[in-house]
N, CA, C and O of each residue as an XYZ file, in Angstrom:
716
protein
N     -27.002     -1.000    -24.285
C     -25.969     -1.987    -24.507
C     -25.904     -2.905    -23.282
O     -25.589     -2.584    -22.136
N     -26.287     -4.194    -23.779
C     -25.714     -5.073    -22.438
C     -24.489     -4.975    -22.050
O     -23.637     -4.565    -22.839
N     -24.104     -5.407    -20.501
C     -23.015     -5.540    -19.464
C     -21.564     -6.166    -20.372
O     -20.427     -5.693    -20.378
N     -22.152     -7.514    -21.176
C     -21.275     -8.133    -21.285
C     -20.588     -7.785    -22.875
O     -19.490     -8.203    -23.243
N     -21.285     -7.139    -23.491
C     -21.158     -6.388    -24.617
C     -20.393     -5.128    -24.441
O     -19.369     -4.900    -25.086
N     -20.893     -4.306    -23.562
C     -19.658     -3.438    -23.046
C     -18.569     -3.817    -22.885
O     -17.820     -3.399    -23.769
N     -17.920     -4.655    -21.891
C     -17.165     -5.156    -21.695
C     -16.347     -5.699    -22.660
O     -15.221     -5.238    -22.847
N     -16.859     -6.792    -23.409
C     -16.097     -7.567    -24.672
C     -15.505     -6.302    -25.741
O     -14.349     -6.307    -26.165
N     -16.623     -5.125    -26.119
C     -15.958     -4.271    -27.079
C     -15.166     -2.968    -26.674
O     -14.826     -2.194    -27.569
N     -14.909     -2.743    -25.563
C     -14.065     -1.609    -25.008
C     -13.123     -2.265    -25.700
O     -12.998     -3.454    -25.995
N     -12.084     -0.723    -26.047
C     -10.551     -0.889    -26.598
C      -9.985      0.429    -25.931
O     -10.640      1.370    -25.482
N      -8.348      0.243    -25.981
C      -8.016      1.928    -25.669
C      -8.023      2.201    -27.386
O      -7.680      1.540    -28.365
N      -8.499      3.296    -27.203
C      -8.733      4.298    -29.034
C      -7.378      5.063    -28.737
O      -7.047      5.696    -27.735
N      -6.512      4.741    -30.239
C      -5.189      6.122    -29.930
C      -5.629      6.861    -31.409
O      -4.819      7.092    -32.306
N      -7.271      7.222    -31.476
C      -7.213      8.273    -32.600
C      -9.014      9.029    -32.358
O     -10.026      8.330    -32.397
N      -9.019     10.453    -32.136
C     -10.158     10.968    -32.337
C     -10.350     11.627    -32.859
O      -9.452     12.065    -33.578
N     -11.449     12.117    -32.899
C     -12.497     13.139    -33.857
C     -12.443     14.602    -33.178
O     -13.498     15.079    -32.762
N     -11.280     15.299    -33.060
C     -11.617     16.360    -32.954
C     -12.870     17.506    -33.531
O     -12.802     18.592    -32.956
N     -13.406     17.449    -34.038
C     -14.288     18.641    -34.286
C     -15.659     18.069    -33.546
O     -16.589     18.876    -33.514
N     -15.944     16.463    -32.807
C     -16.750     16.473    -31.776
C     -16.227     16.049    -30.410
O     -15.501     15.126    -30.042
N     -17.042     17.355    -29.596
C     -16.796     17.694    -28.717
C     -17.832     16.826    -27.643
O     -18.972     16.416    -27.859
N     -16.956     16.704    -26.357
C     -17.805     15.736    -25.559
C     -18.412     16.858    -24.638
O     -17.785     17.884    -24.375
N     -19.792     16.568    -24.125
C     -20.187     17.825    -22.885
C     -19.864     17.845    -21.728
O     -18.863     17.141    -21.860
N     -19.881     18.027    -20.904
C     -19.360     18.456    -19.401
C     -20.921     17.752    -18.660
O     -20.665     17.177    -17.602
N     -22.093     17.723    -18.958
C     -23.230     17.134    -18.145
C     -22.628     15.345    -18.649
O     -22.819     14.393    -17.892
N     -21.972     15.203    -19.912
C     -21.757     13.457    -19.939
C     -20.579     13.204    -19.487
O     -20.329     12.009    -19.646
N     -19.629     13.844    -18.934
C     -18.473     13.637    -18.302
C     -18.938     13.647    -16.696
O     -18.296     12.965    -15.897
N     -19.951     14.356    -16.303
C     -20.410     14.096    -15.148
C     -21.417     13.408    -14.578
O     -21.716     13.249    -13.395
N     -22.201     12.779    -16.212
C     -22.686     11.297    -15.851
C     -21.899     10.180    -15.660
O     -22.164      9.510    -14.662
N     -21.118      9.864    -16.275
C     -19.514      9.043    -16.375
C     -19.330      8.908    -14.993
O     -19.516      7.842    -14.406
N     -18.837     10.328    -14.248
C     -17.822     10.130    -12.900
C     -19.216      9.708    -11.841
O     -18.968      8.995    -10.869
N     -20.242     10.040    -12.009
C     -21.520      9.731    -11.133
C     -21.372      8.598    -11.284
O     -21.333      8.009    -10.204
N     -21.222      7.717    -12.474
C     -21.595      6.174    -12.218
C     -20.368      5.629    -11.537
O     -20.398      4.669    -10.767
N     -19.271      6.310    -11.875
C     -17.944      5.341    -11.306
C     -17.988      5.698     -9.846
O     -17.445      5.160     -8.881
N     -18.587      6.496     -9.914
C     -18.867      7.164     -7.716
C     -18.994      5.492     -7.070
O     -18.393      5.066     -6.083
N     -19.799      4.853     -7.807
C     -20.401      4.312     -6.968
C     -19.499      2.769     -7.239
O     -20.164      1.736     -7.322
N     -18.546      2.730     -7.318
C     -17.817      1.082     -7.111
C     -17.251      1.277     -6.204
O     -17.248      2.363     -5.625
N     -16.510      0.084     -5.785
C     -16.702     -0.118     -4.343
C     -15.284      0.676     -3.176
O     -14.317      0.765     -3.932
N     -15.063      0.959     -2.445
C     -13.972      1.711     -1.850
C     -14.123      1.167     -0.251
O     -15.121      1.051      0.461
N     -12.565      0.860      0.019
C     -12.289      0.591      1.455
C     -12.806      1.446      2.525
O     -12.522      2.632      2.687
N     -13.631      0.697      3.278
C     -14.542      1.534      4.112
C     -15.400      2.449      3.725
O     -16.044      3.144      4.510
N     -15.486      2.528      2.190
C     -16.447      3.297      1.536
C     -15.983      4.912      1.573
O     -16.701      5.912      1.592
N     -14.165      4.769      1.578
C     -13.604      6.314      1.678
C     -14.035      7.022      0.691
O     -14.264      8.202      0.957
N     -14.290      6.536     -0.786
C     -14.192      7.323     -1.778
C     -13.740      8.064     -1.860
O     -14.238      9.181     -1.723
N     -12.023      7.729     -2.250
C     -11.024      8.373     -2.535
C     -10.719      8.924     -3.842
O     -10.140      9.935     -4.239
N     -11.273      7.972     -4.362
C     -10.934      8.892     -6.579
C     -11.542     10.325     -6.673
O     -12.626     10.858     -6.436
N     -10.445     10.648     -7.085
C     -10.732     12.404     -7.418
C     -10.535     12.004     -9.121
O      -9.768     11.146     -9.556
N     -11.532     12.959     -9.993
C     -10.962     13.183    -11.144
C     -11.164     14.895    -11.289
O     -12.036     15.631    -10.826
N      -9.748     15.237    -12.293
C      -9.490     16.383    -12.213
C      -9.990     16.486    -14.023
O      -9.727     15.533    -14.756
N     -10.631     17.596    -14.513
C     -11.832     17.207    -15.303
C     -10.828     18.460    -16.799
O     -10.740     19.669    -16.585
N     -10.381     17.980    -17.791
C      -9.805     18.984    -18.356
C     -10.728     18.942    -20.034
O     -10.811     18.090    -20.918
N     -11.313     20.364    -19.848
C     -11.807     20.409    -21.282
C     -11.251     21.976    -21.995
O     -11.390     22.248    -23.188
N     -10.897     22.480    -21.428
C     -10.239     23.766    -22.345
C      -9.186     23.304    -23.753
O      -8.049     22.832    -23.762
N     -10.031     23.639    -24.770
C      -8.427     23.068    -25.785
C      -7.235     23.592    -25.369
O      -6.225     23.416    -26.050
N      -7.200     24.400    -24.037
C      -5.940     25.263    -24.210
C      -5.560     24.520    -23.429
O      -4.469     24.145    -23.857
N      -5.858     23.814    -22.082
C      -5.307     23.044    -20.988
C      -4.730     21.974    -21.731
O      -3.535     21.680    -21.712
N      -5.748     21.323    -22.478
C      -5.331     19.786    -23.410
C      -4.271     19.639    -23.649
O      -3.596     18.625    -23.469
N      -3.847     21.018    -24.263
C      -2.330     21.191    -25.382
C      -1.631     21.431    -24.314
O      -0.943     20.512    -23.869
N      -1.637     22.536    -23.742
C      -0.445     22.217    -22.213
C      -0.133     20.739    -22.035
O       0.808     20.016    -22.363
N      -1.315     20.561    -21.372
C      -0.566     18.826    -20.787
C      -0.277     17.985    -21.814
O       0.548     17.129    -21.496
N      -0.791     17.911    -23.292
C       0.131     16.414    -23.802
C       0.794     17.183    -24.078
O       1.754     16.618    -23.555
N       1.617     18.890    -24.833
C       2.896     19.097    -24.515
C       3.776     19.101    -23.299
O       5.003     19.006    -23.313
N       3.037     19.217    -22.291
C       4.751     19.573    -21.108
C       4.401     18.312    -20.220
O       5.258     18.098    -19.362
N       3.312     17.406    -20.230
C       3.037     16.622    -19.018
C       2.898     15.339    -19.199
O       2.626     14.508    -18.332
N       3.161     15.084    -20.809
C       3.226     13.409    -21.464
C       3.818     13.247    -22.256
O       3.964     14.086    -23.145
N       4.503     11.880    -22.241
C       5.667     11.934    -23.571
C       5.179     11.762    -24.902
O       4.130     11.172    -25.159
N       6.116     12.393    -25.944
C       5.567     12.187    -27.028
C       4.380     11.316    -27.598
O       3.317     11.868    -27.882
N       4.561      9.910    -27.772
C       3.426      9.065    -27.736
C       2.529      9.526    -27.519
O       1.596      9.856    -28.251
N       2.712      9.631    -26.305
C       1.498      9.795    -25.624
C       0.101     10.559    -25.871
O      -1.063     10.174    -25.976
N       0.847     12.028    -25.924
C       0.693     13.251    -26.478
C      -0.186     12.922    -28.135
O      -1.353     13.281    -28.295
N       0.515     12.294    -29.099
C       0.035     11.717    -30.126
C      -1.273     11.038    -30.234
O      -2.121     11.001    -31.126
N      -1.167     10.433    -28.881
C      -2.254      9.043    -29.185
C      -3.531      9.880    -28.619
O      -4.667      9.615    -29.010
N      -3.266     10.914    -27.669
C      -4.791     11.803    -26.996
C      -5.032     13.100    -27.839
O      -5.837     14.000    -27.598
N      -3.919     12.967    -29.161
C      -4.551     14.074    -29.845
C      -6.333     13.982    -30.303
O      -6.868     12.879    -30.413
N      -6.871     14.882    -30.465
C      -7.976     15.034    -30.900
C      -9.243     14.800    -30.116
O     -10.441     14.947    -30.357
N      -8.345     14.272    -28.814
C      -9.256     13.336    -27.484
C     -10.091     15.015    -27.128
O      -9.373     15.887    -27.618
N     -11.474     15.700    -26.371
C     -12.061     16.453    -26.429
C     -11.864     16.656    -24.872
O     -11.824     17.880    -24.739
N     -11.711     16.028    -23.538
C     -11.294     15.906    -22.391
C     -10.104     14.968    -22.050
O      -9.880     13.895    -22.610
N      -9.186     15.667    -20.797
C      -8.420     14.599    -20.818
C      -8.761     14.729    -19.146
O      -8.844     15.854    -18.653
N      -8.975     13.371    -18.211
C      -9.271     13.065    -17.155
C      -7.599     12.979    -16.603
O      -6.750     12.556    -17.387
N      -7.265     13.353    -15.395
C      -6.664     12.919    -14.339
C      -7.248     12.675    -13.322
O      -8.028     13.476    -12.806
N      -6.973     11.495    -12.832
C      -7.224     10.491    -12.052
C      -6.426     10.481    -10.703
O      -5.257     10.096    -10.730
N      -6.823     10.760     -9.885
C      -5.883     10.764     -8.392
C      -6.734      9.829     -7.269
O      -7.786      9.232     -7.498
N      -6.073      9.863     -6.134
C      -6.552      9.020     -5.210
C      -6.085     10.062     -3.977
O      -4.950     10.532     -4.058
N      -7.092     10.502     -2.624
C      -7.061     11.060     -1.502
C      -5.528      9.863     -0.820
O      -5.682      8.655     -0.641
N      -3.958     10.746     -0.516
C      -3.789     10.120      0.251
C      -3.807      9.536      1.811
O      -4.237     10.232      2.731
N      -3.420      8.511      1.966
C      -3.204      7.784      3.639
C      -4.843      7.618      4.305
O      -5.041      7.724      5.516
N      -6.019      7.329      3.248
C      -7.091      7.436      3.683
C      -7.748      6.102      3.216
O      -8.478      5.525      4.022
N      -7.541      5.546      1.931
C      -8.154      4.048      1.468
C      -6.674      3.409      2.257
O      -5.511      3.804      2.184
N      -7.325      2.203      3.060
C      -5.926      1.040      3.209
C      -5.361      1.549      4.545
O      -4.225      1.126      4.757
N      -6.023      2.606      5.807
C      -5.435      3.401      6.612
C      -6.658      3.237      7.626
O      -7.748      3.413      7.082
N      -6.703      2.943      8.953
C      -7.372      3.301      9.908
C      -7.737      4.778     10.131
O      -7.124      5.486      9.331
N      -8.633      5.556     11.057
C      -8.769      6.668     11.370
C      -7.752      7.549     11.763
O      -7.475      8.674     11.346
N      -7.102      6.670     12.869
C      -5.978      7.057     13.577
C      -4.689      7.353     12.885
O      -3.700      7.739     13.506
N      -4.710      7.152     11.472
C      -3.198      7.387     10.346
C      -2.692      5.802     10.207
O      -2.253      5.345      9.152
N      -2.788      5.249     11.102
C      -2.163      3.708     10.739
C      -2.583      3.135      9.551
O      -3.761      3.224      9.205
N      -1.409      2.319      8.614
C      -2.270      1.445      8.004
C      -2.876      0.109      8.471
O      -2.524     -0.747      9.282
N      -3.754      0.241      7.777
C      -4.520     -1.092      7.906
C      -3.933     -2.794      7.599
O      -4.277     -3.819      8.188
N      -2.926     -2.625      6.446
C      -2.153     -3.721      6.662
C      -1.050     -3.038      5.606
O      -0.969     -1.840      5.334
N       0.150     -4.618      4.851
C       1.302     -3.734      4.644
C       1.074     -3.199      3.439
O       2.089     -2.997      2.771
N      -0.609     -2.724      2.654
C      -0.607     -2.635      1.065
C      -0.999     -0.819      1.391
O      -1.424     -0.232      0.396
N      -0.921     -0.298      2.184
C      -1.327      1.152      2.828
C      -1.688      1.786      1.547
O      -2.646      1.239      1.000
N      -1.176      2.797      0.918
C      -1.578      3.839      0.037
C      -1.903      2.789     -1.407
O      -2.591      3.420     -2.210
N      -1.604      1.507     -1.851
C      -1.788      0.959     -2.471
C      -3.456      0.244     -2.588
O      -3.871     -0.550     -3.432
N      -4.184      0.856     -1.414
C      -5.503      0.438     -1.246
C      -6.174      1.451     -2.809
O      -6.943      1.134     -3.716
N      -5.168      3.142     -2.387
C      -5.913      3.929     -2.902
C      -6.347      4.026     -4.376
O      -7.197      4.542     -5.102
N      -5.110      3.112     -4.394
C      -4.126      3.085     -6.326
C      -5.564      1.573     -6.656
O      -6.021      1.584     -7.799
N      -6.013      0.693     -5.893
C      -6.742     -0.410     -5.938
C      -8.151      0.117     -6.109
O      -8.827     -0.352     -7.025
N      -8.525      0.802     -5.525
C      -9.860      1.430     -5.361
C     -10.362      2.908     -6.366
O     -11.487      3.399     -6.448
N      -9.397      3.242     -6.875
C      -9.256      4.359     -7.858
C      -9.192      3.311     -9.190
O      -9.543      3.780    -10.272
N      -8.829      2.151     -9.137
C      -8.560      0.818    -10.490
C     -10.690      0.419    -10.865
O     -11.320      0.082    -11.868
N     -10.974      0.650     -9.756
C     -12.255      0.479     -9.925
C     -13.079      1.166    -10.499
O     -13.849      0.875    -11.414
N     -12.873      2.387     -9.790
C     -13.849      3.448    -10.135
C     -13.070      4.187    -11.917
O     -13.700      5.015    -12.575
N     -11.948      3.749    -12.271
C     -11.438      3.829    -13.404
C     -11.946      3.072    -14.228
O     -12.165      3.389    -15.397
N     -12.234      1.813    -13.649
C     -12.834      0.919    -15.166
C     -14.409      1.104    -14.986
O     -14.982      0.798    -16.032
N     -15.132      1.440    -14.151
C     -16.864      1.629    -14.533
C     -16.400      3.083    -15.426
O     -16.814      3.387    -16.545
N     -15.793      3.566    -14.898
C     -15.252      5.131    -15.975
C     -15.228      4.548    -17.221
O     -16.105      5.046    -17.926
N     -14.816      4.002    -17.584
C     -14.225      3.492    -19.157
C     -15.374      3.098    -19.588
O     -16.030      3.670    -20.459
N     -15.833      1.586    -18.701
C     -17.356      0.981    -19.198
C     -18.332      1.680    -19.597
O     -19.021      1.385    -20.574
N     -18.502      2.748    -18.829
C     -19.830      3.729    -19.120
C     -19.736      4.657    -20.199
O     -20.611      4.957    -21.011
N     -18.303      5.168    -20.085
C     -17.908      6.187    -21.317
C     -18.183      5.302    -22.678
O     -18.727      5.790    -23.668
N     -17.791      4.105    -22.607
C     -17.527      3.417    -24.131
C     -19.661      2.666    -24.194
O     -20.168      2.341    -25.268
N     -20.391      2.586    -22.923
C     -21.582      2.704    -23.246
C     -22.449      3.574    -23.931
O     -23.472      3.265    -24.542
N     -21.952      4.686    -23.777
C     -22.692      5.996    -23.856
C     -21.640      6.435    -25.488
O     -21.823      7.467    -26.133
N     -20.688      5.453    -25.809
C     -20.408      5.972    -27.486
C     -19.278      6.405    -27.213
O     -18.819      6.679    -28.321
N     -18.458      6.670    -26.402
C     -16.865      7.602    -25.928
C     -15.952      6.232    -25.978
O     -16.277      5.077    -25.701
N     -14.817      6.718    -26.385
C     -13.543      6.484    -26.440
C     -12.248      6.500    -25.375
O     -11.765      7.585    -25.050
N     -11.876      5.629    -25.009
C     -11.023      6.311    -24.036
C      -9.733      5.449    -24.297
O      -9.751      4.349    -24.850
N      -8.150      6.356    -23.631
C      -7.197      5.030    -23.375
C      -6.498      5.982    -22.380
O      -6.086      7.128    -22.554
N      -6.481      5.189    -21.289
C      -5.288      5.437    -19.603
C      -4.021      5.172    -20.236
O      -3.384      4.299    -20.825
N      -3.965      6.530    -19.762
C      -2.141      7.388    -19.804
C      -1.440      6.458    -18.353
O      -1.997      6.881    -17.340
N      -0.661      5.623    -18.099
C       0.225      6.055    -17.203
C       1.560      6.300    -16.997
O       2.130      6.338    -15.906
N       2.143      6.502    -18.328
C       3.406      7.616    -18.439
C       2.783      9.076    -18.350
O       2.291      9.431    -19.421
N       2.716      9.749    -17.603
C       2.633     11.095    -17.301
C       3.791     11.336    -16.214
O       4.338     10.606    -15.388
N       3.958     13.058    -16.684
C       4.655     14.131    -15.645
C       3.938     14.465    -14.238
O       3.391     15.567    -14.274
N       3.793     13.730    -12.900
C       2.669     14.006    -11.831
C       3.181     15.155    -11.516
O       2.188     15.870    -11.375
N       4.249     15.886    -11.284
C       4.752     16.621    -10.925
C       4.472     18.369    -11.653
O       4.234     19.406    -11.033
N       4.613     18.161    -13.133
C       3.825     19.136    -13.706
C       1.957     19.161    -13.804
O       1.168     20.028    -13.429
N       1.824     18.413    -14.176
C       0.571     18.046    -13.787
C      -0.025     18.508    -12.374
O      -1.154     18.993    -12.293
N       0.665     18.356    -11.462
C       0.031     19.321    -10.259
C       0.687     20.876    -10.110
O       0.173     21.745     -9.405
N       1.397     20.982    -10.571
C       1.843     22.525    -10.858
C       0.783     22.916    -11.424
O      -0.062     23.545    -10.787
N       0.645     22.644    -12.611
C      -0.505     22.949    -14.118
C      -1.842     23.447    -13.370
O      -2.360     24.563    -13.397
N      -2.383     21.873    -12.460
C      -3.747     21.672    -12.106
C      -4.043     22.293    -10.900
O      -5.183     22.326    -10.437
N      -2.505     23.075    -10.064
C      -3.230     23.195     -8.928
C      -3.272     22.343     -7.706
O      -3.679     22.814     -6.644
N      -2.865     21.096     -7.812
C      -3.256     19.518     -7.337
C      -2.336     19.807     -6.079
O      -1.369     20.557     -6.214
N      -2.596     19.281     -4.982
C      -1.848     19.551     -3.715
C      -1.337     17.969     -3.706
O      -1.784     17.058     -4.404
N      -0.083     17.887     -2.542
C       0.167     17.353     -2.188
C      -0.606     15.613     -1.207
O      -0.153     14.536     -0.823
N      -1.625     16.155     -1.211
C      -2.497     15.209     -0.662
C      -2.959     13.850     -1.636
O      -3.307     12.758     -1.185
N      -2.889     14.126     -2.707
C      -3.610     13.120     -4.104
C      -2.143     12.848     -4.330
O      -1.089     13.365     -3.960
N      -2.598     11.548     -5.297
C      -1.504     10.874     -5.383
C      -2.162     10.605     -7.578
O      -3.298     10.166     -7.759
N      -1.523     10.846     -8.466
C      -1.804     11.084     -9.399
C      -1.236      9.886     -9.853
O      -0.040      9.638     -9.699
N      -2.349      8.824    -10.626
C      -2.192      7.390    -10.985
C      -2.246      7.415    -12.253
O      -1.609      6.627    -12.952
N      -3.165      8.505    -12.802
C      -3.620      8.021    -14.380
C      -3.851      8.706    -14.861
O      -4.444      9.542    -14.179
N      -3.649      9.182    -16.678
C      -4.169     10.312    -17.263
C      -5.254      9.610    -18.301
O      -4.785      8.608    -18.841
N      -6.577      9.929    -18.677
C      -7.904      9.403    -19.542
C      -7.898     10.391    -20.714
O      -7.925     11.613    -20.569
N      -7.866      9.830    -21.741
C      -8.172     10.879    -22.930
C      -9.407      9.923    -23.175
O      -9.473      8.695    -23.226
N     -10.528     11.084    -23.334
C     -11.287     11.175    -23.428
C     -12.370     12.028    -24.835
O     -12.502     13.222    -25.104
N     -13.003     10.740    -25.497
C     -13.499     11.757    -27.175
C     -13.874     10.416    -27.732
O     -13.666      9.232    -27.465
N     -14.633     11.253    -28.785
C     -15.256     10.366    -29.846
C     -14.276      9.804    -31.053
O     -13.201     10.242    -31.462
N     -14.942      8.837    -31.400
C     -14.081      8.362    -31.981
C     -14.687      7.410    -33.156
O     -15.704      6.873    -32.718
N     -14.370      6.943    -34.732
C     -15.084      6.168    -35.089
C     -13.968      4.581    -35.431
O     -14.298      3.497    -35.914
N     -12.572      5.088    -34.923
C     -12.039      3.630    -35.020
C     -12.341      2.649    -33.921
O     -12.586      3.049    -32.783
N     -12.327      1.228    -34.272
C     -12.699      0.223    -33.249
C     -11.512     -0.505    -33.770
O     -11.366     -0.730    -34.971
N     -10.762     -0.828    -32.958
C      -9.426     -1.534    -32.767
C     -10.009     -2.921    -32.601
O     -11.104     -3.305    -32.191
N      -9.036     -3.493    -33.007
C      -9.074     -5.123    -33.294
C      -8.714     -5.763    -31.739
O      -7.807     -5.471    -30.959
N      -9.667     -6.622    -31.651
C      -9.144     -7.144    -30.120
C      -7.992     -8.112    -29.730
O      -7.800     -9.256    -30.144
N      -7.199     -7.315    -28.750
C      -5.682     -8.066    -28.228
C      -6.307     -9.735    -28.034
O      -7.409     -9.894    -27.510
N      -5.757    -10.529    -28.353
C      -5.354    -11.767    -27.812
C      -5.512    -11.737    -25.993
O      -5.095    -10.884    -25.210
N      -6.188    -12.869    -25.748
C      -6.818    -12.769    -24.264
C      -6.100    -14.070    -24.037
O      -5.862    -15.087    -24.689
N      -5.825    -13.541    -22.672
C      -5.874    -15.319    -21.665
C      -6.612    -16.048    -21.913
O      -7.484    -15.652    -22.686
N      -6.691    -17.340    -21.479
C      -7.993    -18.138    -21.235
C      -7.917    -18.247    -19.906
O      -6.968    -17.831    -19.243
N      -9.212    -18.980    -19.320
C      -9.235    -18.746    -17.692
C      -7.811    -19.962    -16.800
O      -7.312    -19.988    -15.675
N      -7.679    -20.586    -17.761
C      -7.098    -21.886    -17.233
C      -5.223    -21.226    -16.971
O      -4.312    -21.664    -16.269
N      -5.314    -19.902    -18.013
C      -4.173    -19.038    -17.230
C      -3.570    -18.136    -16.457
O      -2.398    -18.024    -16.098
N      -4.547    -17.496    -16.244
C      -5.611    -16.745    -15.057
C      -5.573    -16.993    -13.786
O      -5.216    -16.362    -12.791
N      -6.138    -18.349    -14.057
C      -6.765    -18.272    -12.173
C      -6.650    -19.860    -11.762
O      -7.134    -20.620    -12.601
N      -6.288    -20.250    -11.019
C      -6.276    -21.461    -10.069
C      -7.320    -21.976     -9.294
O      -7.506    -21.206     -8.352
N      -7.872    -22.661     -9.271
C      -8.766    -23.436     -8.482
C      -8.241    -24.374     -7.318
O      -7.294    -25.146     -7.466
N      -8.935    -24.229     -6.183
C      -8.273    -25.195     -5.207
C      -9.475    -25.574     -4.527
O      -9.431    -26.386     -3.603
């Protein structure tokens, strides 16, 4: 699939195919390709926390997403959480930040390596749509997740054979400014 074809047909999917299952070697081709976009000072801060047990699934869209939510990642075969290492993107060595957008570097640089995530998943035939109403708080109870990550996003992740109709777009002339 060309670049720009990817791009134009990604949608978030709120419906999958449970009875196919995604593998664990293509969920870790996925996070291999998003390794590589770009990160402040090259921290590579995105952690993804990798959930394929049907039993974990049902935990978290019951106790860790709201209804909706829960609804729309039914049938999804993985669900990704998405974190960022904190006080390390947007931060000198020394703990200082680097200017006044500090832990917001991490939330910027995890936005990246989230959308080659998506691009590649929806290359390779996967479905996806970013949760960010989630419980971070159960969610690191659940996962284990320390205090250090900062939990931005939940990915349901699965096959899927609906293709959603595409939202209404800007044009560039509302977008962006020229000077």
């Amino acid at each position: 699939m060309e670049f720009t074809n990817v791009v134009e047909t990604r949608r978030s999917v709120r419906e999958y195919d449970a009875s196919r299952k995604v593998e664990r070697s293509v969920v870790e081709e996925i996070i291999k390709e998003a390794s590589y976009a770009p990160s402040w000072k090259n921290s590579q801060t995105a952690r993804y926390h990798c959930i394929m047990s049907e039993d974990i699934i049902k935990e978290v869209e019951q106790e860790c997403l709201p209804e909706f939510n829960a609804k729309n990642a039914d049938g999804a075969s993985a669900i990704i959480v998405a974190s960022f290492v904190n006080h390390r993107s947007g931060f000198e060595r020394d703990g200082r930040k680097s200017n006044e957008l500090g832990d917001g570097w991490g939330c910027y640089d995890l936005g990246l390596n989230n959308m080659i995530f998506l691009l590649k998943a929806h290359e390779l035939g996967l479905s996806t749509l970013v949760m960010g109403l989630r419980d971070e708080k159960k969610i690191k109870e659940l996962l284990n997740i320390g205090d250090e990550e900062t939990i931005v996003s939940v990915i349901a992740l699965g096959y899927s054979d609906v293709q959603p109709s595409m939202p209404k777009r800007k044009d560039v002339d509302s977008v962006a400014k020229f000077y």
